[in-house]
C-alpha positions, 0 to 999 in steps of 0.5 A: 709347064704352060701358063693353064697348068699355072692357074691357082686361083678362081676366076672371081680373082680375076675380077677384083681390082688390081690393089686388091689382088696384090694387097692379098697376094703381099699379106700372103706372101709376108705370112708364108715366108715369116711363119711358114707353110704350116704356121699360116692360117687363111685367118691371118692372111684374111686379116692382114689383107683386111679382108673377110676370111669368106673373100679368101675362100671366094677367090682360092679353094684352099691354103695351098693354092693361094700358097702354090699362086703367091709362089708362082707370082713370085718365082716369076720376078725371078726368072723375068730377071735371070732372063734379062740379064742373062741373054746377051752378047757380052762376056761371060763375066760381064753377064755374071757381073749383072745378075750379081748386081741385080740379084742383090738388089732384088734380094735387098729390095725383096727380102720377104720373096727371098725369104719364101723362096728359101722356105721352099728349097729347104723346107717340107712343102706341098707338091705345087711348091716343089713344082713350081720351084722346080720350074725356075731351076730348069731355067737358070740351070738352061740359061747358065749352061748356055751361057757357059757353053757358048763362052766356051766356044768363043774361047771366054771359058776354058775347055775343060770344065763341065757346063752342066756342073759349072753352072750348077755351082754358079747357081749356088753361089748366087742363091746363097748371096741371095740367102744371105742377104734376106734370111735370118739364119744365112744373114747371121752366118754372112756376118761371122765370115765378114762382120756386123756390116756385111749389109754395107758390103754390096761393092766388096761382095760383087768385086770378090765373087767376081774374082771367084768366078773368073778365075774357075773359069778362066 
């Protein structure tokens, strides 16, 4: 999907100051992931943004495609930090040791886009949401198949285990700590397995995944 196929706005978008493009598209996207798709109006976005709901409609033609591009601006942090920390030399553990830690941070740092993303994978959403999630999971699906592989050849990784299904796995260990540090339902779920304090738990967390991990691949 290239960067024209991605264009969800007008172009008058373009041309307003940089505050205000990313005070709409933040209002946009707290409304989205607290409400919903469905429960969201261009009313309360238009006002939480403070702005005119006839702004809106001069810079998106519709709710779904100010919701497709807050999804894409969003979905984009994630894969920009899943690239980064996924594209280097070093150990295999090592590599899942750094997304693990930024991953949480982001998750902590941005809980209203985890919130969203969780919306989108598990609810029933418009065709550019599906898109567009779709595109971040062919490329941590391709990055952590890659990395696996390549820790197989070095001898890192043991042989026998499947790379494509490996790293499906490992993508939903990932997601789910992701989930559980920002959405209210898999926040609740975290704190019966670990306690009410499971928010102060990042080190244990990181350190028993770890373990989890190396020892499937190992």
């Amino acid at each position: 999907m290239d960067s024209q196929e991605m264009q969800f706005h007008k172009e008058a978008f373009d041309k307003i100051p940089e505050e205000k493009r990313k005070r709409i598209l933040d209002a946009a996207t707290d409304e989205f992931a607290n409400y919903g798709f469905e429960n969201t109006s261009i009313q309360q976005i238009a006002k939480r943004a403070e702005i005119s709901v006839g702004s809106v409609y001069k810079y998106f033609e519709n709710k779904d495609e100010l919701f497709a591009m807050v999804v894409k601006e969003n979905l984009t942090l994630l894969e920009e930090l899943l690239l980064h920390h996924s594209s280097s030399n070093e150990d295999v553990i090592v590599k899942a040791e750094k997304v693990l830690k930024e991953l949480l941070k982001f998750s902590k740092k941005h809980p209203q886009l985890i919130k969203l993303y969780c919306a989108i994978t598990t609810g029933n959403n418009t065709e550019f949401s599906r898109l567009l999630a779709q595109r971040v999971e062919s490329i941590s699906a391709k990055v952590y198949t890659e990395v696996i592989e390549k820790a197989q050849s070095t001898g890192d990784v043991r042989k026998d285990i499947d790379p494509k299904f490996f790293a499906f796995l490992l993508d939903n260990v990932f997601m789910m700590l992701q989930f559980s540090t920002s959405c209210d339902y898999y926040k609740e779920r975290f704190k019966v397995y670990l306690g009410e304090d499971v928010e102060n738990k990042d080190d244990f967390i990181i350190e028993q995944t770890l373990k989890f991990i190396k020892a499937a691949f190992k």
